[in-house]
BAZAKE-283582 format. One line per 2 residues: number of its first residue (from 1); their letters; for each residue x, y negated, z of C-alpha. Coordinates in steps of 0.001 Angstrom, whole numbers, plus 500000, padded with zeros to 6 digits. Example, Ala and Ser with C-alpha at 12.3 -4.5 7.8 and 13.67 -1.06 7.14 Angstrom:
REM BAZAKE-283582
1) AS) 512300,504500,507800; 513670,501060,507140
END
This chain:
REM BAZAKE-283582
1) XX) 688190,511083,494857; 691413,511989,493218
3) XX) 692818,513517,496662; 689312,515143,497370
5) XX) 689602,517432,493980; 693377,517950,494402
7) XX) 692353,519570,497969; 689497,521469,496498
9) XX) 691468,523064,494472; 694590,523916,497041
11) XX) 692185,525295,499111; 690545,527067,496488
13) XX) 693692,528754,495677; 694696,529434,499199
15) XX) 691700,531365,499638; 692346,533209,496469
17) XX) 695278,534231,497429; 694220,535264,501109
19) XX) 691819,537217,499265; 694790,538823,496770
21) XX) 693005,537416,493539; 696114,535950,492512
23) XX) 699484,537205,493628; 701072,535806,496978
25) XX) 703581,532655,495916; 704641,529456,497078
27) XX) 701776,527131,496819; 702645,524464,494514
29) XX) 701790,520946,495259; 698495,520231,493612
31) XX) 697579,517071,492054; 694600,516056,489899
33) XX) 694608,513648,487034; 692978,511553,485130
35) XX) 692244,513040,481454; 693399,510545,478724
37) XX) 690603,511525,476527; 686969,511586,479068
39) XX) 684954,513990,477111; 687687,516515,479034
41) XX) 685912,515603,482582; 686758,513434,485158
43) XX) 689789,514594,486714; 691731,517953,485256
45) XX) 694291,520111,487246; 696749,522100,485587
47) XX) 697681,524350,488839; 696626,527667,486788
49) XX) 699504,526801,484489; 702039,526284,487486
51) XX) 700656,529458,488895; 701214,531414,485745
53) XX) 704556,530794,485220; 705214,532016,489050
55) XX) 703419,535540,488283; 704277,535893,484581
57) XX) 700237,535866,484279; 697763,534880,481524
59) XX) 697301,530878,482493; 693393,530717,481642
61) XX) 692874,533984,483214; 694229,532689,486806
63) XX) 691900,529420,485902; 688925,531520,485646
65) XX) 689926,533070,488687; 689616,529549,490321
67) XX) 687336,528300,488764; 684722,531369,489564
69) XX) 685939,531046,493435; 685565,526891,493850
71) XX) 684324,526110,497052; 682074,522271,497023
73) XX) 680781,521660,500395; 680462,518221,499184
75) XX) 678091,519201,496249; 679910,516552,494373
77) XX) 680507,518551,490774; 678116,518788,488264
79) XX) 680118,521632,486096; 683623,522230,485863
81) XX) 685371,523738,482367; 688836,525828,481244
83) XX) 690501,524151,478224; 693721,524599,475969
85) XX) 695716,526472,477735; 694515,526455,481458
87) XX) 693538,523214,482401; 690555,522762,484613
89) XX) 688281,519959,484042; 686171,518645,486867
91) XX) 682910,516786,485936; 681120,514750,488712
93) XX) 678091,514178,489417; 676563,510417,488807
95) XX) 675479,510499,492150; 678912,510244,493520
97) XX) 680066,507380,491319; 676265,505645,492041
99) XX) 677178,506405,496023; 680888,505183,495804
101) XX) 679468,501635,495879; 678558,502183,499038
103) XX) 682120,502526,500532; 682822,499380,498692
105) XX) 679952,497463,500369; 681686,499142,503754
107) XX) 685302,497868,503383; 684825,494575,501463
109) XX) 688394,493274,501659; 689951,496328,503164
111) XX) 688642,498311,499941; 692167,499876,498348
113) XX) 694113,499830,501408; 695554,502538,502971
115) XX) 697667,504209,506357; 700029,506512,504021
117) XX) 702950,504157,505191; 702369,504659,508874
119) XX) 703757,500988,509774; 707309,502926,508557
121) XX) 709681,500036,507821; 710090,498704,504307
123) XX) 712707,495835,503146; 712468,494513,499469
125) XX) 715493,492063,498608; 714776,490359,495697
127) XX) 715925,487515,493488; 718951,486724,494939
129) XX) 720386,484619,492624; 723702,482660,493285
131) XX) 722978,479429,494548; 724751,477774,491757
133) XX) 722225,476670,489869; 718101,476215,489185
135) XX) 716444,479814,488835; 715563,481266,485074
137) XX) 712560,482932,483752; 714669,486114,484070
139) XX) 714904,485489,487934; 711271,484901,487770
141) XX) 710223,487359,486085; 712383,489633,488987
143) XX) 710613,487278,491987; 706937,488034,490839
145) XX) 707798,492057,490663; 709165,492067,494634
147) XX) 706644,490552,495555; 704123,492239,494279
149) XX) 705888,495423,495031; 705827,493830,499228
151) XX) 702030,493127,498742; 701370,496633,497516
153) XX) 703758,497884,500586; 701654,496252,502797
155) XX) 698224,497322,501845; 699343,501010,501860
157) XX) 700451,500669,505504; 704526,499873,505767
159) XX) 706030,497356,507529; 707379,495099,505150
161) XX) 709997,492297,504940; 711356,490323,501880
163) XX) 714476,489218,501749; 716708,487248,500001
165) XX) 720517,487709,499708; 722312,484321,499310
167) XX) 725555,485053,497267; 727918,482209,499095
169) XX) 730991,483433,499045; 733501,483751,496625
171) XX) 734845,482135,493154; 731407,481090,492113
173) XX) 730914,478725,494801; 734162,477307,494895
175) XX) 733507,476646,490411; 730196,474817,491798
177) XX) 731839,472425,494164; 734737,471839,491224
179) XX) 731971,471185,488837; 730313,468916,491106
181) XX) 733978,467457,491663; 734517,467051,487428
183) XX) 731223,465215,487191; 731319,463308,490164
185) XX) 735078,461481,488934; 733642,461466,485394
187) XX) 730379,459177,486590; 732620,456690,488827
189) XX) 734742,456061,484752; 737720,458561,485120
191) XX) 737845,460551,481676; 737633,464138,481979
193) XX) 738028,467000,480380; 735031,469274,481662
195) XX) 736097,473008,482188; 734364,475663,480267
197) XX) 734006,477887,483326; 732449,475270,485239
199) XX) 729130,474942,485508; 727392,472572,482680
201) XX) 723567,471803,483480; 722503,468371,484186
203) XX) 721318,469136,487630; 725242,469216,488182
205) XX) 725298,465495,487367; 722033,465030,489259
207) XX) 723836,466165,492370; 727122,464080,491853
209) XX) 724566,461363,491138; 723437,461378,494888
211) XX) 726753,462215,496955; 727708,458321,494906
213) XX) 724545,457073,495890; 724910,458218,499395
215) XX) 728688,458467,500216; 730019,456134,497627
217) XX) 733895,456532,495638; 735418,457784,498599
219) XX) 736141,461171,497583; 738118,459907,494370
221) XX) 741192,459500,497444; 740897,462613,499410
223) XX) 742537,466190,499116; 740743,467826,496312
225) XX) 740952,471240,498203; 738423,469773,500931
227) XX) 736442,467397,498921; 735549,471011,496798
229) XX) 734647,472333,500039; 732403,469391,500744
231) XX) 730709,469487,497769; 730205,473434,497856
233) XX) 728378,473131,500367; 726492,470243,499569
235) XX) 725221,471279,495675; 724577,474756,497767
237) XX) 722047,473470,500098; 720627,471422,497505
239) XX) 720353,473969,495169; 718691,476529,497521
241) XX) 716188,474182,498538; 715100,473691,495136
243) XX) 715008,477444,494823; 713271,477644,498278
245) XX) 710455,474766,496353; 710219,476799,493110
247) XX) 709085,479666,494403; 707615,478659,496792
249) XX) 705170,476854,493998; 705591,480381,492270
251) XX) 703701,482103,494911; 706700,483634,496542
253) XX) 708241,483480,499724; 710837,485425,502035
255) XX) 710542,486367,505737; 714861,486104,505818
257) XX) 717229,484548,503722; 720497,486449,504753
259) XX) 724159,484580,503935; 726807,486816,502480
261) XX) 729032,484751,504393; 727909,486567,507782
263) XX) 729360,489454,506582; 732491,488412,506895
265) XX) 732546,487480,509990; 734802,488204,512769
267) XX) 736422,490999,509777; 733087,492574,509528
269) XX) 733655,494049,505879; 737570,495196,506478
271) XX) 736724,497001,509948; 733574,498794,507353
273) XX) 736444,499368,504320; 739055,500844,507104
275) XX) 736302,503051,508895; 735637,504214,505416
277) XX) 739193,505072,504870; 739797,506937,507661
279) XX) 737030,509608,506648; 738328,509680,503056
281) XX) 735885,507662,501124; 738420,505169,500310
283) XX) 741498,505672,499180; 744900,503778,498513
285) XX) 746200,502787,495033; 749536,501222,495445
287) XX) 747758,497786,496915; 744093,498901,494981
289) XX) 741773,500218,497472; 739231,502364,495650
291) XX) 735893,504487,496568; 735694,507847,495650
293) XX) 732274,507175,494148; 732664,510345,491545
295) XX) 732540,512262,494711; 728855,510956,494429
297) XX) 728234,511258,490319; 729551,508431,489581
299) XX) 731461,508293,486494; 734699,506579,487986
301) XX) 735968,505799,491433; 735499,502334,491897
303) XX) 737523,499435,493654; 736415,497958,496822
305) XX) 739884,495713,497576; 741701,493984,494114
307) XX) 745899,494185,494422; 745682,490139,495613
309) XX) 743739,491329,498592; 740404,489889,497793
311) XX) 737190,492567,498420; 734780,493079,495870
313) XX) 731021,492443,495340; 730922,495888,495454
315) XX) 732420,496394,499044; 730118,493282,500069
317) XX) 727191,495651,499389; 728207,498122,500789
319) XX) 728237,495953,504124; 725055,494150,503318
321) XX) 723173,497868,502961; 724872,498892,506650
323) XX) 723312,496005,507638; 720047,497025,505901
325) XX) 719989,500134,508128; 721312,498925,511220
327) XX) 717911,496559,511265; 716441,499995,511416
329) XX) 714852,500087,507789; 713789,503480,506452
331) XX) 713500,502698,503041; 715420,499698,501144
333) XX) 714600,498443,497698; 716818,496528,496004
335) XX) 715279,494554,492912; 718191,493622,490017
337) XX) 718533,492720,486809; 718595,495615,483766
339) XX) 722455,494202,483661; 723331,495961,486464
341) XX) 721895,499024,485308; 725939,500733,485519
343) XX) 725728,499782,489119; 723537,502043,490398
345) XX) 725706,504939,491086; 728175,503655,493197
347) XX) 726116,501868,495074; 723986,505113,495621
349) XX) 727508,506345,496617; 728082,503914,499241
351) XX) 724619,504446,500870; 725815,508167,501408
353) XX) 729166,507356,502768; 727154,505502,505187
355) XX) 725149,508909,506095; 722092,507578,504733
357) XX) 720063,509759,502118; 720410,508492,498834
359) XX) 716260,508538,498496; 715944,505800,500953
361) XX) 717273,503521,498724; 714915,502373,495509
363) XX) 717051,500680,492757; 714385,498511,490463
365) XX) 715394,496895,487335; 713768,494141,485480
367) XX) 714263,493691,481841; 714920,490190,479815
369) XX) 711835,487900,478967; 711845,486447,475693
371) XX) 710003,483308,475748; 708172,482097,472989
373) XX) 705948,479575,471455; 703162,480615,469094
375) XX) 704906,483434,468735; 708367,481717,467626
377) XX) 711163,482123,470647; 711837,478822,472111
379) XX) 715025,477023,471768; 716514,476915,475156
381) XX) 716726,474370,477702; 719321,471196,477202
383) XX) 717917,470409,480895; 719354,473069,482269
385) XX) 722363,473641,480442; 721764,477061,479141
387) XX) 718221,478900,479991; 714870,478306,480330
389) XX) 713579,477439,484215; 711230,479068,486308
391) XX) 710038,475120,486905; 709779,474403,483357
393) XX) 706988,477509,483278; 705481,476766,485852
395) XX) 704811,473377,484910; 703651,474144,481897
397) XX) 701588,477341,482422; 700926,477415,486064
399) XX) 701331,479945,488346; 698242,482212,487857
401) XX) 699242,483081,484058; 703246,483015,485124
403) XX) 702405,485701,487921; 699947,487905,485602
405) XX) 701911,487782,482019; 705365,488799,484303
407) XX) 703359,491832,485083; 701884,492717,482079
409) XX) 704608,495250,481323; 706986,497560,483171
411) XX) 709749,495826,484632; 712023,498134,483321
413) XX) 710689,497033,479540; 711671,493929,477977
415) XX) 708645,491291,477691; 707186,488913,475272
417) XX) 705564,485651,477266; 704027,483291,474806
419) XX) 703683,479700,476300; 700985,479369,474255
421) XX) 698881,482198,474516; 699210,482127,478621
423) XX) 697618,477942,478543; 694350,479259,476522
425) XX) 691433,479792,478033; 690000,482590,475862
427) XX) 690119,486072,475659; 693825,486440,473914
429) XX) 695158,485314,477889; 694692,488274,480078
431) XX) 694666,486405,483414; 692247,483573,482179
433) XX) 690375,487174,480620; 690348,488657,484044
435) XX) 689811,485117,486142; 686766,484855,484031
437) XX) 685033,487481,484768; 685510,487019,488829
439) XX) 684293,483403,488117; 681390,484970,485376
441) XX) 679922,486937,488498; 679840,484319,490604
443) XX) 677766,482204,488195; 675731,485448,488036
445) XX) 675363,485328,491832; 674571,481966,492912
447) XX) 671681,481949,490033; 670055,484982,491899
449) XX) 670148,482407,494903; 668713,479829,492950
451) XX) 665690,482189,491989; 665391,482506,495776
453) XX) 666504,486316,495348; 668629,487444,497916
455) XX) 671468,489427,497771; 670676,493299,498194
457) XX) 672848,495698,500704; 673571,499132,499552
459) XX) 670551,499892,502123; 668533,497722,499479
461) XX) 668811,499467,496682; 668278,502594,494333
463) XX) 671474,503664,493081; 670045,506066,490923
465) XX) 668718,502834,488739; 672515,502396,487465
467) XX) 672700,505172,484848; 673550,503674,482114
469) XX) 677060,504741,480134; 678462,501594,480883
471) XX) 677212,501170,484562; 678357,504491,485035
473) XX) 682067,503545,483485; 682081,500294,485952
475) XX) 681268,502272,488583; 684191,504841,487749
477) XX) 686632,502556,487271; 685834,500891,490472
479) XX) 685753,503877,492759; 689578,504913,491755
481) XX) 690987,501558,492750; 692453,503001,495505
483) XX) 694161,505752,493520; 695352,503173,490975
485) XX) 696869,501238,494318; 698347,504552,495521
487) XX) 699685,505227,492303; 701090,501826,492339
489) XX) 702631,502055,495118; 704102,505395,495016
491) XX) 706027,504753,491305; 706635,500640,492471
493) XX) 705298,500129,489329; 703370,496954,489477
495) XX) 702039,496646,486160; 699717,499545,486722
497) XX) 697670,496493,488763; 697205,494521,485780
499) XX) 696504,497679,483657; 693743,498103,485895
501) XX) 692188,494300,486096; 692369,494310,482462
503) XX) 690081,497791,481980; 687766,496607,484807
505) XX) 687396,493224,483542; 687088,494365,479621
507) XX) 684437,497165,480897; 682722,494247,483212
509) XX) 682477,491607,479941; 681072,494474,477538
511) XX) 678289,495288,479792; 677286,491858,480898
513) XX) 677389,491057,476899; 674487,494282,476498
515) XX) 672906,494339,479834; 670616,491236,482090
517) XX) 671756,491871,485551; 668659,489630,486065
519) XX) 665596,490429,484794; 661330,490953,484932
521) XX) 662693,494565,486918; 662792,493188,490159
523) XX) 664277,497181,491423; 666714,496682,488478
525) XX) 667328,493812,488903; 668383,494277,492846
527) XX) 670736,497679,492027; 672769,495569,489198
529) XX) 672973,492603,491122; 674708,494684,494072
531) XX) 676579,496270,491778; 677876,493043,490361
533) XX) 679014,492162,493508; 681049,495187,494219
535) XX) 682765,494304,491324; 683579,490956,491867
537) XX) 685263,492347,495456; 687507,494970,493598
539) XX) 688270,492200,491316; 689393,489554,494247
541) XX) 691201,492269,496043; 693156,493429,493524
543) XX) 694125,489803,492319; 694889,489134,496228
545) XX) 697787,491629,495869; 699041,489969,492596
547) XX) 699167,486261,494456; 696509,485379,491506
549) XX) 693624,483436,492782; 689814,484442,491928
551) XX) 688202,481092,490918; 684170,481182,491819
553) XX) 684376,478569,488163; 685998,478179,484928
END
C-alpha cells in the first residue's frame, strides 16, 4: 500500500507538470510514510515541500495543486488533507484494509516476501570469533543479528550465503596451544607459573584434561615448538566444534566456514600487497609497508606489513574481501563488534583499491549486552574465565527469548537482557508476549472446530462486518507487513521485526480482551474468526524470519 500511494503521487506530479501546473524539475524520488500521530491519515507525503524548495514556491500551494489533480483509479481514498507546512495526508478507505485480508488468505506463507533482490548475490559473514575460546553473549548477540539480517535477505529475493571467517592464523593461536601447553605440564605435577597473556578459562584445562586422557605424558619430552603446534590445532578443532554446537542450539548456522589460513597460501596475500604497490596504494616506509587509506577519508594511512615482516589483520582483509568478490558477490556485509567501529574506513579503502564501489560493502556493528539479573548485572562467569557464554544463556533462557530479547534493540545500541524477565511467562517477556498470542489463536481456532464450525475462506465472509476501531487497527497493521519487511531489509535493521510482533501482538491481546471472536452472530462470528486466522499467519511468518518458533500452546 505504501508503494501504491508513493506512485499515485509521482504520477500525479508527472502529469502536473506535463500539464505546466508546477514548473518543469527533476522529479524527486517520492516516498510515503507512515504518520507518527494517525489522526494525520494513513500515509503522508511531503513531495510538495521537496518541490518547493526546487521552484522557490509556496509549499502548500504546490500541495493543493496535487492534491486538486490526484488521479485514484483504484478508488482506494476516502479524503486526502494539506497540513503544517505541505504535507499531504492520505486517508483510506476501510474497504481496502477489510479487502487486504484477502491477499493474506492468497499468500499464506509467502505473505511479506518479495522479488526486489532479483536472486542478486548477498554474503553476510558474521560472528567470526577466534577460535580460542567458548563464544560470549556479545558474539551472540552479533550471531542472532546476521542471521536474521540472511533470513530477511532471503525473503526479499537475494541469494544469500552466511559465512563464517575462522581467525587461525597468527599470535592468538600460537598463545592457545601455549596455554594448552602451561596447563597440560601443570595437571601431570610440574609447578607453573601461568602467563597472563595466555588464555585462563577452565575449558583450557578441560582440553589438556583429554590430550592426558588420550595421549598420555608424552608431550612433557618433546620440542615445545611442535608440541604448541599440536596442541593449536587440537584446542582449535575442539573449540570450533563447540562453537559449531552452540549455535547451532542457538538457531544459527553457516553455509561456509572459510580458514584465514587459505589465504596464505601459495603467497596469496604478498602477490595482493605487491599488486597493490605497484599501482600506488601501498607504499614503502623504510621496512613499514603502509596503505594510503587517507586517499580514501581515512584519517591516517595505515600499515599492511610491520618492520619484522609479519602482515597485518588489516592486509588479511583486504585478501579475504578479494576473495568475497571473486565468488562473484554483489553486495558483502560484514557484521562486527561496536569495537571496531575505527575500522571502518580503511577497510572501505581497501574495497576501492580493489575497484569495487565502496556501497557494496555494508559495515554492521553490534553494541555490548549487559546482562543482568532482576535487574542487578550479573557477576561474570568463573567457568569461563572472564565473560558470560552464549551456552550459559541458552541454558538458562532458551533459545526463543535469547533470539527475540537480542533483537529488541538496534544493534548499533547497547542492550539490557534480564535473565529473569526473558524465563517469565507473562506479559513483562516480549517473546513469551508475542508466542502467546500465536498460541491464544490457536486455542481460539480449534474451539470453533470443536463447535463443529468450520473455518471460513475470504469467499465466506463479509468483510464489511470488521469495522470496529480495533479490527480496523489489526487489519492495518497487518496489511503493511510487507512494508515493515521492506523497510527491514532495506536499513538491515532487524529490530524493526520485533517492533512490529510486539504492536501486532499488543493490538491482537487488546481486542481479544473487548471483543468474542465467537459468538450468538454466526456472520460475525465467521468474518472475526477469518480474521483471526490471518493474524495468526502474519504472526508465524514473521517469527519464521526471526528463527522463533510459533507454539499452537502455552
Amino acid at each position: 500500500m505504501k508503494a501504491r500511494i508513493a506512485h499515485l503521487v509521482e504520477t500525479t506530479v508527472r502529469k502536473c507538470i506535463q500539464e505546466g501546473l508546477i514548473p518543469a524539475v527533476d522529479l524527486p524520488y517520492t516516498e510515503a510514510e507512515v504518520p507518527n500521530n494517525p489522526e494525520h491519515g494513513d500515509y503522508a507525503s511531503n513531495v510538495a515541500m521537496i518541490l518547493a524548495s526546487q521552484v522557490r514556491q509556496n509549499p502548500r500551494k504546490i500541495a493543493g495543486i496535487i492534491q486538486a489533480n490526484l488521479a485514484d483509479p483504484d478508488n482506494i481514498l476516502a479524503r486526502t488533507q494539506i497540513a503544517g507546512p505541505g504535507f499531504i495526508n492520505f486517508y483510506l478507505k476501510e474497504s481496502v484494509w477489510q479487502n487486504s485480508l484477502q491477499i493474506i488468505e492468497e499468500q499464506k506463507e509467502q505473505y511479506g516476501r518479495m522479488d526486489i533482490g532479483g536472486a542478486q548475490k548477498v554474503q553476510v559473514e558474521f560472528v567470526s570469533a577466534n577460535p580460542t575460546g567458548p563464544l560470549h553473549i556479545g558474539h551472540a548477540r552479533g550471531a542472532v543479528v546476521g542471521d536474521v539480517i540472511a533470513n530477511l535477505l532471503k525473503s526479499a529475493g537475494y541469494s544469500v550465503d552466511k559465512e563464517y571467517y575462522i581467525n587461525d592464523a597468527g599470535n592468538q593461536m600460537n598463545n592457545l596451544g601455549r596455554s594448552v601447553l602451561y596447563r597440560y605440564r601443570e595437571l601431570l605435577g610440574q609447578e607453573i607459573e601461568f602467563p597472563e597473556n595466555c588464555y585462563q578459562g577452565d575449558y583450557i584445562i578441560d582440553i589438556a584434561q583429554e590430550i592426558i586422557r588420550k595421549e598420555g605424558k608424552k608431550y612433557l619430552v618433546q620440542n615445545d615448538d611442535e608440541t604448541i603446534r599440536n596442541f593449536t590445532a587440537t584446542a582449535g578443532e575442539t573449540i570450533l566444534e563447540g562453537i559449531k554446537k552452540d549455535l547451532g542450539d542457538f538457531g544459527v548456522t553457516f553455509d561456509t566456514y572459510f580458514s584465514e589460513k587459505e589465504l596464505y597460501e601459495n603467497d596469496g596475500v604478498a602477490r595482493l600487497l605487491d599488486n597493490l604497490q605497484k599501482q600506488d596504494f601501498i607504499y614503502s616506509d623504510g621496512e613499514t609497508l603502509w596503505f594510503k587509506t587517507t586517499a580514501y577519508g581515512d584519517e591516517k594511512d595505515r600499515v599492511v606489513v610491520r618492520k619484522n615482516g609479519e602482515p597485518t589483520y588489516f592486509a588479511a582483509d583486504i585478501a579475504y574481501h578479494q576473495n568475497k568478490y571473486a565468488r562473484g558477490y554483489k553486495m558483502i556485509i560484514d557484521v562486527w563488534g561496536a569495537d571496531h567501529h575505527g575500522y571502518m574506513p580503511r577497510l572501505w579503502a581497501g574495497v576501492q583499491a580493489l575497484g569495487q564501489d565502496k556501497e557494496s560493502l555494508r559495515l554492521i556493528l553490534v553494541q555490548l549486552v549487559n546482562l543482568l539479573r532482576g535487574g542487578l548485572p550479573v557477576a561474570m562467569s568463573t567457568r569461563s574465565g572472564e565473560f558470560v557464554t552464549l551456552r550459559e544463556v541458552l541454558d538458562e533462557v532458551g533459545r526463543d527469548a535469547a533470539r527475540y530479547n537480542f533483537l529488541m534493540r538496534r544493534s548499533d545500541s547497547h542492550l539490557d537482557f534480564d535473565l529473569e524477565i526473558a524465563k517469565k511467562q507473562s506479559n513483562e517477556n516480549p517473546v513469551y508476549y508475542v508466542q502467546y498470542a500465536y498460541a491464544r489463536i490457536c486455542s481460539i481456532l480449534r474451539m470453533a472446530r470443536e463447535r463443529d464450525i468450520d473455518l471460513p475462506g475470504y469467499n465466506d465472509i463479509n468483510p464489511a462486518l470488521l469495522q470496529e476501531p480495533e479490527e480496523i487497527n489489526l487489519m492495518k497493521t497487518m496489511a503493511r507487513y510487507p512494508e515493515t519487511i521492506s523497510g527491514a531489509t532495506r536499513t538491515l535493521e532487524p529490530h524493526r521485526l520485533t517492533f512490529y510482533l510486539n504492536d501486532l501482538a499488543s493490538l491482537f491481546h487488546s481486542y481479544y480482551n473487548k471483543n468474542k471472536v465467537i459468538s450468538e452472530n454466526k456472520e460475525l462470528t465467521t468474518a472475526r474468526l477469518f480474521m483471526v486466522g490471518t493474524i495468526r499467519t502474519v504472526l508465524e511468518n514473521a517469527l519464521k524470519i526471526l528463527g522463533v518458533s510459533a507454539p499452537e500452546k502455552m
